[in-house]
N, C-alpha and C positions, 0 to 999 in steps of 0.2 A: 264947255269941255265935257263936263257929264252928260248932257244931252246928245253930245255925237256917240261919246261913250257908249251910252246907251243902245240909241240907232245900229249901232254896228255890231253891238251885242244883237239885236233881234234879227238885224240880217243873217249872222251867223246861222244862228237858230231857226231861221227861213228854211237854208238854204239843205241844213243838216236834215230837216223835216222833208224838204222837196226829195233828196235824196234819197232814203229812208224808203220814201211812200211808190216813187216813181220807177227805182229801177227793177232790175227785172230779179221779182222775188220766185222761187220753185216752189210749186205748187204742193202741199202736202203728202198729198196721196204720193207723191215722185221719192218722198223722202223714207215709202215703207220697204222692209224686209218685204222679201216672199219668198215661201217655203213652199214647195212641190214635194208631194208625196205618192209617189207611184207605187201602187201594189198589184204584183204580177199576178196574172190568173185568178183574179179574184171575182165571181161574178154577186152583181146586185144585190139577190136574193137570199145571200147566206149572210146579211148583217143585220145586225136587230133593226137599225135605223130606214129598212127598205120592210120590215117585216116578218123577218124569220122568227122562230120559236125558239130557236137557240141562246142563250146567250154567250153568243162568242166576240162581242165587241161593243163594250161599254164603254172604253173610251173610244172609239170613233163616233157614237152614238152620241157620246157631250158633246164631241166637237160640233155633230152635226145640229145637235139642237141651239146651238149657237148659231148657224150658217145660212147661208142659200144652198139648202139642197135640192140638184136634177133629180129627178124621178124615172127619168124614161131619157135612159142614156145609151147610146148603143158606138161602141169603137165601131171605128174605121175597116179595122182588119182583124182577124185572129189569129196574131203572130206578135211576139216582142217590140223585135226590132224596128219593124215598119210601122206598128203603131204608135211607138215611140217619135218617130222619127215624123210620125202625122202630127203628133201632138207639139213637135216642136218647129215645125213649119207652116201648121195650119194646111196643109197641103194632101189631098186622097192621094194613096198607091202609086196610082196610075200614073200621076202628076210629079210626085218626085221620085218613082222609078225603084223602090226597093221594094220586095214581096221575099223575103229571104233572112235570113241570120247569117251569113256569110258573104251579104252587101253592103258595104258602107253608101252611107249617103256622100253623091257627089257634089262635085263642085256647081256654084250657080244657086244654089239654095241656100239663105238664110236662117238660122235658127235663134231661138228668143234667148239663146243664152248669148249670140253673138250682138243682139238687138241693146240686152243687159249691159253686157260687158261695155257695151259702147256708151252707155248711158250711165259710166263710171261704177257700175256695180261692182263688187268683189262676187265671184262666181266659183262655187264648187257643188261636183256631185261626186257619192256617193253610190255606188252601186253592186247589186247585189249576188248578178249573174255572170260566168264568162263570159258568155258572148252578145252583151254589153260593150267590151271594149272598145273604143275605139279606133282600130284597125279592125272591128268587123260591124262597127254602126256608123262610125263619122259622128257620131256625136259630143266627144270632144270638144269640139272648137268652141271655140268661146268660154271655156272653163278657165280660169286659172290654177285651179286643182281638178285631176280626173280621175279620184280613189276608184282602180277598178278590182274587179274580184280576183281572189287570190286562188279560189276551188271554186269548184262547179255550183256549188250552192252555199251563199256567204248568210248564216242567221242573222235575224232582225235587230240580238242585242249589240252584234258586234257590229253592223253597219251604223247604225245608229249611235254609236258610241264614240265611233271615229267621226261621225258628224258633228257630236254635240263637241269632242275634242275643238273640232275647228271653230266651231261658233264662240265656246267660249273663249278663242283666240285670239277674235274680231268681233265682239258685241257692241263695239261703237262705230262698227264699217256697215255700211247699205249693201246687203247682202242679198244672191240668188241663191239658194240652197237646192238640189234638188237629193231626194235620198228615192230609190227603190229599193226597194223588197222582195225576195221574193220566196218566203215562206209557201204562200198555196200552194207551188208549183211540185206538180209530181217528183222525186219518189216524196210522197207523204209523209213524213217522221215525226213529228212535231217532240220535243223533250218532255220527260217527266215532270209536271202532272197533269200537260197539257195533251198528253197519249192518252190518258184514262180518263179525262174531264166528261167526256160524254158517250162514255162505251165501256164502262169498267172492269164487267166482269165477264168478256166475250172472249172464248180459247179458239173460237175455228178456225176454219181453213182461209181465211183473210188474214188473222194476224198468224199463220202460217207464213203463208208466200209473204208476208210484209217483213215479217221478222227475217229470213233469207234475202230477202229481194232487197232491205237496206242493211245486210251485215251485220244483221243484231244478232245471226245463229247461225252455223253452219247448216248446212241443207241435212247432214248428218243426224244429228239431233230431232230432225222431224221424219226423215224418209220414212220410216218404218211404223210411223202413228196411227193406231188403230184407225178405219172409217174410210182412210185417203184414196180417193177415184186414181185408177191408173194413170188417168190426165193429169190431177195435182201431183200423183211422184215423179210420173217426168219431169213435169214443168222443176219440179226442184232439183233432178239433175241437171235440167238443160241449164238452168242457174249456175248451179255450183262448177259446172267445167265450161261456161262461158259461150253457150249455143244458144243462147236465151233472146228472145228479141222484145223487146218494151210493144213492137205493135200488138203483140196476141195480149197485154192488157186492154187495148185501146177496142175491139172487138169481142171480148171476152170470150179467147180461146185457152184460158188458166182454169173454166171451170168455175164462178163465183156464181154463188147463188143468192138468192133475192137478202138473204140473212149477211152473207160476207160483204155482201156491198154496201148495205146500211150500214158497217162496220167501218169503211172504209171511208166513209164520210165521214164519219165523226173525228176518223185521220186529218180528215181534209179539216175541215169544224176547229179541231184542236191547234195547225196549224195558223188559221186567222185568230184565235184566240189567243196563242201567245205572241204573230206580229202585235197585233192589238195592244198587247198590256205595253209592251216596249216602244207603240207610237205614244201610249201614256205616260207614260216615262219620260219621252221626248219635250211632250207640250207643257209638263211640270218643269223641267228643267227650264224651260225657257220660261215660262213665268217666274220660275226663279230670280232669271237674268233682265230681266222688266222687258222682255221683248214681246212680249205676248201684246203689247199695247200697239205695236209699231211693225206687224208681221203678218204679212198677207197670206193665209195659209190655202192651196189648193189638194185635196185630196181625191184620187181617182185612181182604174188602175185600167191597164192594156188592152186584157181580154179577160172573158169569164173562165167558162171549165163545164165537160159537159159532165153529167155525172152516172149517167145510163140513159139518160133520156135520145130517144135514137138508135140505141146498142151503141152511144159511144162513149166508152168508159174512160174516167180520169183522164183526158187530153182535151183538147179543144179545138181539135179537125171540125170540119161542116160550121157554115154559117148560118144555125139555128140560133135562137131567141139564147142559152144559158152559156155560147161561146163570145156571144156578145155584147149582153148588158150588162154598164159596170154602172160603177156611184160613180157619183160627180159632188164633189160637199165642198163650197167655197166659203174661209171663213175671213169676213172685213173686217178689221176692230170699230168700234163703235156703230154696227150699223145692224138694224133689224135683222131676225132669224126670217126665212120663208122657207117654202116649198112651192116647186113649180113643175108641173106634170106635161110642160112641151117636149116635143120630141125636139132632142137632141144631139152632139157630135164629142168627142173627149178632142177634136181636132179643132173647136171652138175653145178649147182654153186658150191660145197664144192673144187671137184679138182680142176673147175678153179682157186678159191679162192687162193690155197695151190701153184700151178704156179705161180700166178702173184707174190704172198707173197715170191716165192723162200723157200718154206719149206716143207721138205721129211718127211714124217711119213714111218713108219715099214711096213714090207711087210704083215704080218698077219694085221694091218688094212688096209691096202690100198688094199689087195685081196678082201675083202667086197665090195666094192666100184663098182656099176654096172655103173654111173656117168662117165664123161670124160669131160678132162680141153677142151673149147672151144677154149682155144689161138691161138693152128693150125692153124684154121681155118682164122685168122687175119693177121699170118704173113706175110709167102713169096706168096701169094696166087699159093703154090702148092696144099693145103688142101681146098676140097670143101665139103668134107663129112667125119662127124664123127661118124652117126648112119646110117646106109641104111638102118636098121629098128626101130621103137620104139614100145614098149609093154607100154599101160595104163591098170590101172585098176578101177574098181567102187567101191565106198564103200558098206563096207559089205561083199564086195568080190561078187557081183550080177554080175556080166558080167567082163570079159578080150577082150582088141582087140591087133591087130598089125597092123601098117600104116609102109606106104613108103611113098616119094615124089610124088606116084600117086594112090595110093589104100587103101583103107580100111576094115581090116575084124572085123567084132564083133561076138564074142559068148557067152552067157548068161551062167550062172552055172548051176552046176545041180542040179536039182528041182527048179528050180526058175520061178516062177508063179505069175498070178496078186494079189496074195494071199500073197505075203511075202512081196511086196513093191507094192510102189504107182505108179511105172513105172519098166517094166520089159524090155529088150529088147531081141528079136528074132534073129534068125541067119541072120546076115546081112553084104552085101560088097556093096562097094561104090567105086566107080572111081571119086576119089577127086578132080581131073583136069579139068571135064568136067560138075560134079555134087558138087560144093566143100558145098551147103547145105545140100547134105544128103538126097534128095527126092526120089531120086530112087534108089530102092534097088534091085540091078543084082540078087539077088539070087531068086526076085517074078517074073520080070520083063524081064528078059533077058539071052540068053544063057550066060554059063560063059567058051565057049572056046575062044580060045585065050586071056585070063586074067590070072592073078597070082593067081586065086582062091584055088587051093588047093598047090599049092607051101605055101601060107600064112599059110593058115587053119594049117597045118603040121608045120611052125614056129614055130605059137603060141601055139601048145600043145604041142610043144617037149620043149620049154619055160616055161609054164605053169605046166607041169610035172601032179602029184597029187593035185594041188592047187585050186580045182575045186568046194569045198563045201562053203557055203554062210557061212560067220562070223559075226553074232553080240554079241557077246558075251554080252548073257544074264545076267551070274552072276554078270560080273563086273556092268553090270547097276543095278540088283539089287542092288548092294551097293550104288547107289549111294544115295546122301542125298534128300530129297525129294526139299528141295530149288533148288537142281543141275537138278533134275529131270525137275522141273516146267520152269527153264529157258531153256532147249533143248527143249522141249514140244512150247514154247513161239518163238523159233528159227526158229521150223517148221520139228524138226529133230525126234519126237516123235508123234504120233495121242492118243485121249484119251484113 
């Protein structure tokens, strides 16, 4: 009797083990957070972690030296909306059809937070701009919360705070988080002590029009300031009674000079440096909450920001090198820090995402996907390149290029003239390697034998296909509401 006893004990014990070991266990990595950290208009160059001299970001700079930092990252487009919306389909412009802020993404495109959602995630984002919303991005879907902004421009503490509200509401749920930012973004204010961080004692005619131009002064109080060129007091009337247009910052028809501009950076400078302290904020709180162990963090952002380079000041028109390279800083828990100098896409984060996650979508979405997991490139270093070329495009749809690792070709749309935008750009190639500002253009300047010139040229239009006519789709802005209207206008994305 003990002896069956027995026997029937070890069966049990079999059987419990066969179970155990056999059925179908989820894979670790399936079980992390991830945190997406979009920061608007932020270009590469102005973080210590890329090499600036400033320091305006020390906590992104820990994060990074914990991370897989891209080095040589360039968005899709220089616009919000659409490179958003690349980012969350994997998908160029061209391909899923927005070039606008007053397009929503259509139907038929999938996005990773619907991929998420599906894959039992709890899903919320956080965001920082109107026209973010979802009735003018489509990117909503797949959220179960869609915090959209309440004013034209929502700061970092307070986005961030209504994030961390949520998380700590759900720190034992498998969460998508996505939060933007968007501090960089013109008009430049950044709060006390991050206005004087790196410009202390400058009175000119920058933090003039600054001081007017975000309602820090009446235009009153300066009209009459000794020195002031007849160009900067109008500019401060046209201000003060509402004639003003954001493009004549964008061309520098306000009058700055080489001194007001370096001023005006450090606006810019101070503004990353208070997101900055508040994504350190962030990543502390959540260590607090043990999630730092179990949280996939991606940090990057849209587009860059030009900063005179071009004559284009504070916007990010033209698809030069400083409207378009952002970070890329991916952080794994337990997994070696690198740095990897391939050229790369911010429209590569979805597949990389879906790698690291270990999770396969359908071949009808995954065939959408122009995007590619960057992981290759990290492993057995047999992979040094995953793009040998990349296609950006402008908003609007005003110009397309194709770059290599050493050339650049740009060509404008058609009919595209100083008449339809505040900067147009011309047919233009660059030798990035020897020219990486952009100053000379082979195509005025020099023969173009022996260069990849029309090898490219023929890329990018066989790439490009029919997709050659300017987009702003007028209707959709007519609809919009006139408050919606006055804040893009207030952006710099609209003239009167």
């Amino acid at each position: 009797m003990k002896n069956k006893s027995f026997i029937l004990l070890l069966c049990v014990l079999f059987t419990l083990c066969f179970l155990v070991h056999c059925s179908p266990q989820e894979n670790p990595s399936q079980k992390m957070n991830i945190l997406l950290i979009t920061a608007d208009t932020l270009r590469a160059d102005h973080l210590g972690c890329y090499g600036y001299h400033r320091q305006t970001s020390p906590n992104i700079d820990a994060l990074a030296s914990k991370s897989i930092q891209f080095m040589n990252v360039s968005s899709v487009i220089n616009n919000t909306n659409p490179s958003h919306i690349s980012m969350f389909t994997a998908e160029y412009p061209k391909d899923h059809g927005v070039y606008t802020l007053v397009t929503p993404l259509g139907k038929g495109h999938v996005t990773l937070a619907e991929i998420l959602k599906d894959r039992k995630y709890q899903t919320a984002a956080f965001v920082s701009a109107n026209h973010l919303s979802n009735a003018m991005s489509g990117l909503g879907r797949g959220f179960d919360v869609y915090r959209e902004a309440h004013k034209m421009k929502v700061p970092a503490d307070e986005t961030i705070e209504n994030a961390l509200d949520w998380i700590r509401e759900n720190p034992s749920k498998k969460f998508f988080v996505w939060i933007h930012l968007f501090d960089p973004h013109m008009p430049y204010d950044p709060p006390f002590p991050y206005n004087k961080a790196f410009d202390r004692d400058y009175t000119g005619w920058g933090k003039i029009f600054f001081d007017v131009y975000t309602m820090k002064a009446p235009a009153d109080q300066y009209i009459k300031t000794p020195g002031l060129t007849n160009l900067q007091a109008e500019t401060l009337k046209r201000i003060s009674d509402g004639r003003f247009s954001s493009q004549d910052i964008i061309r520098n028809k306000v009058g700055f000079s080489d001194r007001d501009v370096e001023y005006v950076k450090s606006l810019y400078d101070g503004e990353i440096k208070f997101m900055d302290y508040y994504i350190g904020f962030l990543l502390n709180e959540m260590q607090k909450l043990g999630l730092d162990r179990n949280t996939l963090i991606i940090f990057t952002a849209d587009h860059g920001e030009s900063l005179g380079e071009h004559g284009i000041y504070f916007d990010h028109i033209g698809i030069y090198e400083p409207s378009i390279k952002v970070p890329l800083i991916i952080y794994i828990p337990q997994s070696p820090a690198k740095k990897n100098n391939s050229m790369v896409s911010n429209m590569d984060i979805l597949p990389t995402l879906l790698y690291i996650l270990n999770i396969s979508v359908s071949s009808k979405i995954r065939q959408h996907f122009d995007g590619i997991s960057l992981m290759p490139l990290l492993q057995d270093g047999t992979v040094n390149v995953i793009h040998k070329e990349l296609f950006i495009e402008h908003a609007n749809n005003l110009a397309k290029l194709v770059k290599n690792k050493d050339y650049k070709y740009i060509r404008p749309a058609d009919g595209a003239t100083d008449s339809t935008d505040s900067f147009v750009h011309k047919d233009e190639f660059y030798d990035i390697r020897d020219d990486p500002g952009e100053l000379n253009n082979l195509r005025e300047t020099k023969s173009l034998e022996n260069t990849p010139y029309e090898e490219m040229k023929k890329s990018l239009l066989d790439w490009a296909g029919d997709t050659w006519m300017i987009t702003k789709d007028e209707k959709a802005f007519e609809q919009l509401k006139r408050e919606q209207r006055e804040k893009l206008k207030a952006l710099g994305y609209i003239n009167n």
